[in-house]
C-alpha positions in Angstrom: -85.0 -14.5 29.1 -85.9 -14.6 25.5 -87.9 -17.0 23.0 -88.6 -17.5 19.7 -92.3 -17.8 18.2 -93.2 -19.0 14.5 -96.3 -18.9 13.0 -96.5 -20.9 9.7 -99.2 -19.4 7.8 -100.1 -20.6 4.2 -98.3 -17.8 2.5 -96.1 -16.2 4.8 -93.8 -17.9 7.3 -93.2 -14.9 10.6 -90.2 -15.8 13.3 -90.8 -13.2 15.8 -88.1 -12.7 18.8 -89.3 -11.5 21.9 -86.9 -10.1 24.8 -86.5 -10.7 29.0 -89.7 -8.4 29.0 -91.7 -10.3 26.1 -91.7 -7.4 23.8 -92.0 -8.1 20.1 -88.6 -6.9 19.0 -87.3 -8.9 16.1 -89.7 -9.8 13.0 -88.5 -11.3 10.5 -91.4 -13.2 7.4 -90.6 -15.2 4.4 -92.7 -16.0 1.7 -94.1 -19.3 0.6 -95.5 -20.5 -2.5 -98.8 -22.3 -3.1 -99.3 -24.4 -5.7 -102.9 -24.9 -7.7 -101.1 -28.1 -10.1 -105.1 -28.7 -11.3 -108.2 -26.6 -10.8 -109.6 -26.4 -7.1 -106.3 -28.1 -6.1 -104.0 -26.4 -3.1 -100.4 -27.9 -2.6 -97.2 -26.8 -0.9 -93.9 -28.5 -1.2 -93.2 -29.6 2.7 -89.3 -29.0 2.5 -89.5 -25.8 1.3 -91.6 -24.7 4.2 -89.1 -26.2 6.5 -86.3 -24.4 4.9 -88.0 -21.4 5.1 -89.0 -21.7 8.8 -85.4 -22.9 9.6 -84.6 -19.6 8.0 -86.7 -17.4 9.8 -85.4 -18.8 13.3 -82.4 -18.4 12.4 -82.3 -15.2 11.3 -83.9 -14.2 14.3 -82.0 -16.2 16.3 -78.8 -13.9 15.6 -80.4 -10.7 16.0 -82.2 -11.5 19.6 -79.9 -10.8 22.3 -79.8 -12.7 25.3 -80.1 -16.9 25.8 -82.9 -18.4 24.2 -85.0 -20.0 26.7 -87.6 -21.6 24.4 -88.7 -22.1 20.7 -92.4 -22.3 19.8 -94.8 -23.3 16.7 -97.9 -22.5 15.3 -99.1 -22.9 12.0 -101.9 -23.3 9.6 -104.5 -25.8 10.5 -106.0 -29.1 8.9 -104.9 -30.0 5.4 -103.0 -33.3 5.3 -98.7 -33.5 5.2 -98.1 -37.2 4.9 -94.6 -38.1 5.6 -92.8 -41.6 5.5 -91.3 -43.6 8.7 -88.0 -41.2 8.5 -90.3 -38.2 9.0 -90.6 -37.3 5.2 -92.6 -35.9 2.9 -94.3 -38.4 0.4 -95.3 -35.7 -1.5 -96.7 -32.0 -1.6 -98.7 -31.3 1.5 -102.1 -30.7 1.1 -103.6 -27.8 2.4 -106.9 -26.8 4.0 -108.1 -24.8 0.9 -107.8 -27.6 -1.8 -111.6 -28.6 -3.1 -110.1 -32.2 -4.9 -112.3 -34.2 -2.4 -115.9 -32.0 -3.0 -117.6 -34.8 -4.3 -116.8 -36.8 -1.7 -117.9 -34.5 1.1 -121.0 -33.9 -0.7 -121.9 -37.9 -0.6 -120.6 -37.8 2.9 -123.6 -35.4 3.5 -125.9 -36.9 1.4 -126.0 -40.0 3.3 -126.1 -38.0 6.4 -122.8 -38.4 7.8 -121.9 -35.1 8.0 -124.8 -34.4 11.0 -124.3 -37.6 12.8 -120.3 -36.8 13.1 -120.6 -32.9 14.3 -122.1 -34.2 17.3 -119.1 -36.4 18.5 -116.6 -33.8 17.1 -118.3 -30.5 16.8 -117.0 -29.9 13.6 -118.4 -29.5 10.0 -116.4 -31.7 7.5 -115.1 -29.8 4.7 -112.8 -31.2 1.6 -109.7 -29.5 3.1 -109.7 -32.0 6.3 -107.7 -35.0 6.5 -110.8 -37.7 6.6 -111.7 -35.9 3.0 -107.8 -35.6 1.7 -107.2 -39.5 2.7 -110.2 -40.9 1.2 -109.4 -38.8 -2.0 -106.2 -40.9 -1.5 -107.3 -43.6 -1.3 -109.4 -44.0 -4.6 -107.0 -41.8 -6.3 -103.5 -42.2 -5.2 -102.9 -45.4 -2.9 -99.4 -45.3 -3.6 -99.3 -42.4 -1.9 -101.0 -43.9 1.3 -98.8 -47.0 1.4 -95.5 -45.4 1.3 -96.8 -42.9 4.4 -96.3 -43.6 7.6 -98.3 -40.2 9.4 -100.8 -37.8 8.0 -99.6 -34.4 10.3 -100.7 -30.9 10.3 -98.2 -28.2 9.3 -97.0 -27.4 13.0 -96.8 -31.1 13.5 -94.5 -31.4 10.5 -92.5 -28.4 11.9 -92.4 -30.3 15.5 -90.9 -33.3 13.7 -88.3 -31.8 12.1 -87.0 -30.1 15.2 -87.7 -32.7 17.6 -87.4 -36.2 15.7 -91.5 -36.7 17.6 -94.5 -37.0 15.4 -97.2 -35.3 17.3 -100.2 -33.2 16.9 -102.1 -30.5 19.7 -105.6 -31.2 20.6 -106.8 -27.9 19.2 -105.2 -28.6 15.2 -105.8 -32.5 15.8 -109.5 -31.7 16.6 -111.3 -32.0 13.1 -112.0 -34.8 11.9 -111.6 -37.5 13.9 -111.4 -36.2 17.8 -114.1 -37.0 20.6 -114.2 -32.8 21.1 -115.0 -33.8 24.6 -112.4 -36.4 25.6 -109.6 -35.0 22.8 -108.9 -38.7 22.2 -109.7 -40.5 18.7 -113.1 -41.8 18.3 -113.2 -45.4 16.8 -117.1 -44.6 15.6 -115.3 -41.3 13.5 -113.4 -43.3 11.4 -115.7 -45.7 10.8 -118.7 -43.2 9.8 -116.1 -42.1 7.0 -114.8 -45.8 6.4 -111.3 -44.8 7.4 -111.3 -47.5 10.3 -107.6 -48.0 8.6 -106.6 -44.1 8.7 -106.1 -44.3 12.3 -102.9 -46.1 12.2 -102.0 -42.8 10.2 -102.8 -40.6 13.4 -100.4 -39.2 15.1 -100.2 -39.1 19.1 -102.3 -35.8 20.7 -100.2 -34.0 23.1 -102.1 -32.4 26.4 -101.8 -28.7 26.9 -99.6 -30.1 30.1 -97.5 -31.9 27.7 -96.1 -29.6 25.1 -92.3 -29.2 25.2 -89.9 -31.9 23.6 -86.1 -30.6 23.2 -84.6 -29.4 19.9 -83.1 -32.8 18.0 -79.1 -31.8 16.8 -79.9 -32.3 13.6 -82.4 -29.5 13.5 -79.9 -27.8 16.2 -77.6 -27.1 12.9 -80.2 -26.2 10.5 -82.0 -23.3 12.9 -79.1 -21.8 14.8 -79.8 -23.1 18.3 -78.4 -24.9 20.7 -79.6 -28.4 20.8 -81.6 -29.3 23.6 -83.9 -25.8 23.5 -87.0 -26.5 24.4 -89.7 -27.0 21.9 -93.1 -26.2 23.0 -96.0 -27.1 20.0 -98.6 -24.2 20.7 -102.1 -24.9 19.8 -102.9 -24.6 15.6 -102.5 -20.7 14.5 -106.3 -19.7 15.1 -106.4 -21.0 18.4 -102.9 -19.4 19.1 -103.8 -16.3 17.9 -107.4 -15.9 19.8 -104.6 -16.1 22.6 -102.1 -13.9 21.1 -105.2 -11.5 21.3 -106.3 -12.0 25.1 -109.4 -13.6 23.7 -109.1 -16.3 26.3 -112.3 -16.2 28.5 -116.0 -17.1 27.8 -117.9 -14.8 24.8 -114.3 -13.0 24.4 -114.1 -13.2 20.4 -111.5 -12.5 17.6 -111.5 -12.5 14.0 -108.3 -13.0 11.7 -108.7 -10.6 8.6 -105.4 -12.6 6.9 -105.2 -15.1 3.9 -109.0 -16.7 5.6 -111.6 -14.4 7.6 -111.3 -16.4 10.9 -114.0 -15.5 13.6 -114.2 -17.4 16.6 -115.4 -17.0 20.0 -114.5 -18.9 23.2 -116.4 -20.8 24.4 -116.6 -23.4 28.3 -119.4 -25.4 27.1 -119.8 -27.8 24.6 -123.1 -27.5 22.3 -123.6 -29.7 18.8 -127.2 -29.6 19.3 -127.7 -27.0 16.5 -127.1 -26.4 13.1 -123.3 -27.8 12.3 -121.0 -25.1 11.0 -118.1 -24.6 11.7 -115.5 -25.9 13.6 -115.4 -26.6 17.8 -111.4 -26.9 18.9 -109.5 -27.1 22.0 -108.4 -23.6 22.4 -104.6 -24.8 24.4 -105.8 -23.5 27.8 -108.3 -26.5 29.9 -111.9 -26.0 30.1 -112.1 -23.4 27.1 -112.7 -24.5 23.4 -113.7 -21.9 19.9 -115.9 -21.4 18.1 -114.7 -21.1 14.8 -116.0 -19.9 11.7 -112.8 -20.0 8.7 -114.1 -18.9 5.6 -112.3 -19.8 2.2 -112.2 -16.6 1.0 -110.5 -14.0 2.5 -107.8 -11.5 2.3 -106.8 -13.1 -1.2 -110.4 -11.4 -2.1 -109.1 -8.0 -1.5 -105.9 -8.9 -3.7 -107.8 -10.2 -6.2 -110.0 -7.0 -6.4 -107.0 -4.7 -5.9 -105.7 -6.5 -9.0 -109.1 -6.2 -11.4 -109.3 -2.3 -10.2 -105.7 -1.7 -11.0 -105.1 -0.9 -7.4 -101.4 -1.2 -6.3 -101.6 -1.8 -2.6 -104.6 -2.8 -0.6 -104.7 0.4 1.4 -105.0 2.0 -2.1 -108.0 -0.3 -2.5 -109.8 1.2 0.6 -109.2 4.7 -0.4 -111.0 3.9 -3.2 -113.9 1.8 -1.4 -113.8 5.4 0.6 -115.4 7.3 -2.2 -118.1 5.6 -3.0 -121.0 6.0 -0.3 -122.1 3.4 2.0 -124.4 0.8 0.3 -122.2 1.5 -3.1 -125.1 2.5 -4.6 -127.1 -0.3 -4.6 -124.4 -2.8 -5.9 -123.7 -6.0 -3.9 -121.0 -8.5 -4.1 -121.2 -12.0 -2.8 -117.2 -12.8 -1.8 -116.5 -16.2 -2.2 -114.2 -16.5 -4.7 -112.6 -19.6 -3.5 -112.3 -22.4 -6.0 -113.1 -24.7 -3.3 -116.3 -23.1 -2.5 -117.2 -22.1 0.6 -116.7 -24.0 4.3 -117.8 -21.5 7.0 -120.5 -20.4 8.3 -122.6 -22.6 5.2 -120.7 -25.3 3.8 -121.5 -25.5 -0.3 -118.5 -26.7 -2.4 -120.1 -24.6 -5.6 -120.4 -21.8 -3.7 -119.4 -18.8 -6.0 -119.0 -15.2 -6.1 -120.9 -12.4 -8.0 -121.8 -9.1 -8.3 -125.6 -8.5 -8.3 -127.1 -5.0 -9.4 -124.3 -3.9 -11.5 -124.9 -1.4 -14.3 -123.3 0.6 -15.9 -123.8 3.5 -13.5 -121.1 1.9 -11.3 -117.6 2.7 -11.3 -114.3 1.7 -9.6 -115.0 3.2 -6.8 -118.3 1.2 -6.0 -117.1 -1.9 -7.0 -114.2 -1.9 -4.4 -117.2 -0.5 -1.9 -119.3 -4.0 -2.4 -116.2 -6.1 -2.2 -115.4 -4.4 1.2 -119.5 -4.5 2.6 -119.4 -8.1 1.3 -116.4 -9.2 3.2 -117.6 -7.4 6.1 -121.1 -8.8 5.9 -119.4 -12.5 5.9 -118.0 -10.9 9.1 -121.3 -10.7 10.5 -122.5 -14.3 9.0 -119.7 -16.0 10.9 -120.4 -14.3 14.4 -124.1 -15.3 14.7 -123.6 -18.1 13.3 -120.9 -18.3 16.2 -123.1 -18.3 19.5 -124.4 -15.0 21.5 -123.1 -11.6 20.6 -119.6 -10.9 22.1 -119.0 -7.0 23.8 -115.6 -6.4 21.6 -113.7 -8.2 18.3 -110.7 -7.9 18.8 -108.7 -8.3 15.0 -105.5 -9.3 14.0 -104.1 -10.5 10.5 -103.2 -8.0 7.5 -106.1 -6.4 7.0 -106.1 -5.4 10.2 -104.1 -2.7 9.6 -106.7 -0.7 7.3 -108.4 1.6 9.9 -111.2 2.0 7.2 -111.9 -1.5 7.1 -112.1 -2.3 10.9 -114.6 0.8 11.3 -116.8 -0.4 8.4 -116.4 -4.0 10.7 -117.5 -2.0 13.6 -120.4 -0.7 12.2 -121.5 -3.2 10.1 -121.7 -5.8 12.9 -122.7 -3.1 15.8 -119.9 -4.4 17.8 -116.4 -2.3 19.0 -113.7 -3.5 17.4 -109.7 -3.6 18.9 -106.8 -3.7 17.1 -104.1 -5.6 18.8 -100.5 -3.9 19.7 -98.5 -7.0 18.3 -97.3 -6.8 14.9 -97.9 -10.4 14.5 -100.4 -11.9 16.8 -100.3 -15.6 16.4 -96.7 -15.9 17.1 -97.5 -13.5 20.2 -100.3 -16.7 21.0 -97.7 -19.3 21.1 -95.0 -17.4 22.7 -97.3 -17.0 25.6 -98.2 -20.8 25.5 -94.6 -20.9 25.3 -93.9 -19.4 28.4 -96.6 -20.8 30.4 -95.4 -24.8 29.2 -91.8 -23.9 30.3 -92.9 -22.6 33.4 -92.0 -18.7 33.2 -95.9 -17.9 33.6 -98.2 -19.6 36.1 -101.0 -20.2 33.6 -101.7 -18.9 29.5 -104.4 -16.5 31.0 -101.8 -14.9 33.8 -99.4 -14.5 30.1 -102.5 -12.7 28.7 -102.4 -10.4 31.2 -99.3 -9.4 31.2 -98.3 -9.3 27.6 -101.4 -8.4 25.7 -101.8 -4.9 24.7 -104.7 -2.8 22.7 -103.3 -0.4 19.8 -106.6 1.0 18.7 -110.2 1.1 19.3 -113.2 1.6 16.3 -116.6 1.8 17.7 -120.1 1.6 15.6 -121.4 4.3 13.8 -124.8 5.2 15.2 -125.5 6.7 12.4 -125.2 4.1 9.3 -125.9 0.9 11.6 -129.7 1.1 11.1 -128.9 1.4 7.2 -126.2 -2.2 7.1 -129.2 -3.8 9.6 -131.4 -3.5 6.8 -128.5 -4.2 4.1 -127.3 -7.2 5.6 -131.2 -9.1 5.7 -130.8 -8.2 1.8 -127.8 -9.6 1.4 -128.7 -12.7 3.0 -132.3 -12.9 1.0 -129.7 -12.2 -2.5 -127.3 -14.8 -1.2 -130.0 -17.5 -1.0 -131.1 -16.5 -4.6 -127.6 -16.6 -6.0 -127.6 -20.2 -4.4 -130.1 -21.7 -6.7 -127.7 -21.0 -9.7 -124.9 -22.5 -8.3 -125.0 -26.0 -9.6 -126.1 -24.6 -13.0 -122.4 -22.9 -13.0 -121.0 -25.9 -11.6 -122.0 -27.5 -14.8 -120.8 -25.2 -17.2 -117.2 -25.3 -15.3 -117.2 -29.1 -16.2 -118.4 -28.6 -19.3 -115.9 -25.9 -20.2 -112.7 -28.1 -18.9 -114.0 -31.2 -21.0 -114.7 -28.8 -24.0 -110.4 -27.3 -23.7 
């Protein structure tokens, strides 16, 4: 036996092969670009994605040995990738980091709709969802809408082009306009948002029983498999990868320290009764759902900041965060840098980042410090605001390969932290979907046990905890300060692009 995985993530396309035993053995990522045509926007061009994920599989497919019992996808979540009624794309897809539709989210809340549909779906609206991208659309761009026949997510795009089927998983078709309950479409969604006429847009939702289609012979030719191959559509890539992690059982919890800081925690029981944040999706396996908290500002933080302190790699950046002491003397640095603002655990499309206490006492070295607390300290936002305290976080994603940072996370949120053995941990997720929807595992959680492996293990610091306990109620206090001057800078933004 061996498989295929791919795990479509907003800059970086990964095809991992995996052999008869399910080890990670072949690796192979491709880059792809992301577009920002107007301020706040986020676009990629759909058929280069494609081409690069038809790439990946079949670059891995001639270095695996050994039949290839199975291909399966995952991929970056929400966003809207219209295509017409021959599967293609109307245009660039829009991803789940593009702010175009603020405004409209921000009446959507003002009216109250935003509380009234979390407690159907169990998700916070945010501009990067399809309910937002369509009704942008739709006052902006009609064309657009008439000439598309399906508003799909990237994986369901991907499942199209190998399988001719336009689909989408309950876990990535969740947000906006799922019953999180029944995982069927809710008529009363679409008409809070006045979309009544977006749901003939809406692709099918496939059950977790119902995952596997067989490779079209079109695609057959373009990825280096034999037609027929099964297809399975794992759930959407943070769902996958709290899988890929063995984060699979009640108040087991994950975090994804890649392109967004993803924290989630599973969950058996449905609760909107609180505060909405977040989002609430089917996690692929019956019975168990997330928690998730995706920030909009993540790992591109830490590139931007290794680019401002001339730093040429990210583990370069750390070393330098090292020097300075805990605290960085007194400087702190609010991290979202996003142009769209900020989505999880607070939603606030003028959400912007600063440094507060800087003089000129600071140097490099306490500058990349608050960056790395700040981060850290969104950590720690997004798991209270998740549910109950987990025991462990396990982390995947780049930065989870920065030893520095995933003790700071330790200690900074009190709880132990594990670093996965998998090189690539989402595409480990849908493999073992993979193997349970083709019938070489009994369920996902018997393919959790047998595949998933801890690398390393960071516990908390008994001795600075006491110190980031008492950091982190200032950094909330600063945060809600900072808030009050957001609007004032969202003003001078639109003053200064009507001024050039």
């Amino acid at each position: 036996m061996a498989a295929i995985a791919v795990d479509a993530g907003t800059t970086m396309i990964k095809a991992v092969g995996y052999d008869d035993a399910g080890i990670e053995t072949v690796v192979v990522r491709l880059p792809t670009a992301v577009g920002h045509p107007h301020p706040g926007w986020a676009e990629q061009d759909m058929d280069s994605v494609w081409n690069a994920v038809a790439a990946g599989i079949r670059s891995v497919a001639t270095q695996l040995e050994g039949t290839i019992d199975f291909l399966a996808i995952t991929g970056q979540g929400d966003g809207s990738w219209l295509v017409d009624s021959d599967g293609n794309p109307t245009g660039p897809a829009v991803l789940w980091n593009d702010g175009r539709a603020g405004a409209i989210v921000e009446q959507w809340r003002g009216e109250g709709i935003l509380d009234e549909t979390f407690a159907t779906n169990g998700s916070l609206t945010f501009a990067g969802l399809p309910n937002a991208i369509l009704a942008w659309f739709s006052q902006h761009d009609p064309q657009r809408l008439r000439s598309s026949a399906a508003s799909l997510t990237c994986d369901g795009y991907l499942f199209l082009k190998l399988t001719g089927v336009a689909a989408v998983d309950g876990s990535d078709g969740a947000a906006p306009f799922l019953d999180i309950r029944s995982k069927e479409y809710a008529p009363g969604l679409f008409a809070a948002y006045d979309l009544a006429w977006a749901r003939d847009l809406m692709p099918d939702v496939l059950a977790d029983s119902d995952r596997t289609r067989p490779l079209a012979p079109a695609a057959a030719s373009e990825v280096g498999l034999p037609a027929g191959t099964p297809v399975v559509m794992s759930s959407y890539d943070i769902a996958s990868t709290s899988i890929g992690a063995g984060a699979v059982l009640p108040g087991q919890a994950c975090s994804i320290l890649g392109t967004t800081l993803c924290t989630e925690v599973v969950i058996d029981r449905i609760d909107t009764t609180g505060a909405p944040a977040g989002l609430t999706v089917a996690l692929g396996i019956d019975g168990r759902y997330l928690r998730a908290l995706p920030t909009l500002a993540g790992g591109e933080v830490i590139q931007w900041a290794c680019a401002m302190l001339n730093c040429a790699t990210p583990a370069e950046f750390t070393e330098l965060a090292a020097r300075s002491a805990p605290g960085a003397e007194g400087l702190i640095f609010l991290p979202y840098l996003s142009p769209a603002g900020e989505r999880a655990p607070f939603l606030d499309p003028q959400a912007r980042g600063s440094f507060l206490g800087l003089s000129l006492a600071h140097g490099r070295a306490e500058l990349a410090r608050a960056v790395l607390e700040g981060l850290t300290f969104v950590i720690r936002d997004c798991l209270e605001a998740a549910g109950p305290a987990p025991t462990e976080l396990r982390v995947c994603g780049g930065g989870a390969d920065n030893a520095m940072w995933l003790g700071l996370i330790a200690t900074m949120t009190g709880i132990p932290v594990r670093r996965l053995a998998d090189a690539e941990v989402g595409a480990r997720g849908a493999f073992l979907v993979g193997l349970a929807a083709t019938g070489g595992a009994a369920s996902v959680e018997e393919a959790v046990a047998a595949h998933v492996r801890i690398d390393a293990s960071h516990e908390p610091s008994a001795a600075d905890s006491g110190f980031y306990d008492r950091l982190y109620t200032d950094f909330l206090t600063l945060r809600e300060d900072a808030r009050r001057s957001w609007p004032v800078l969202a003003r001078l933004r639109a003053d200064s692009r009507v001024s050039l």
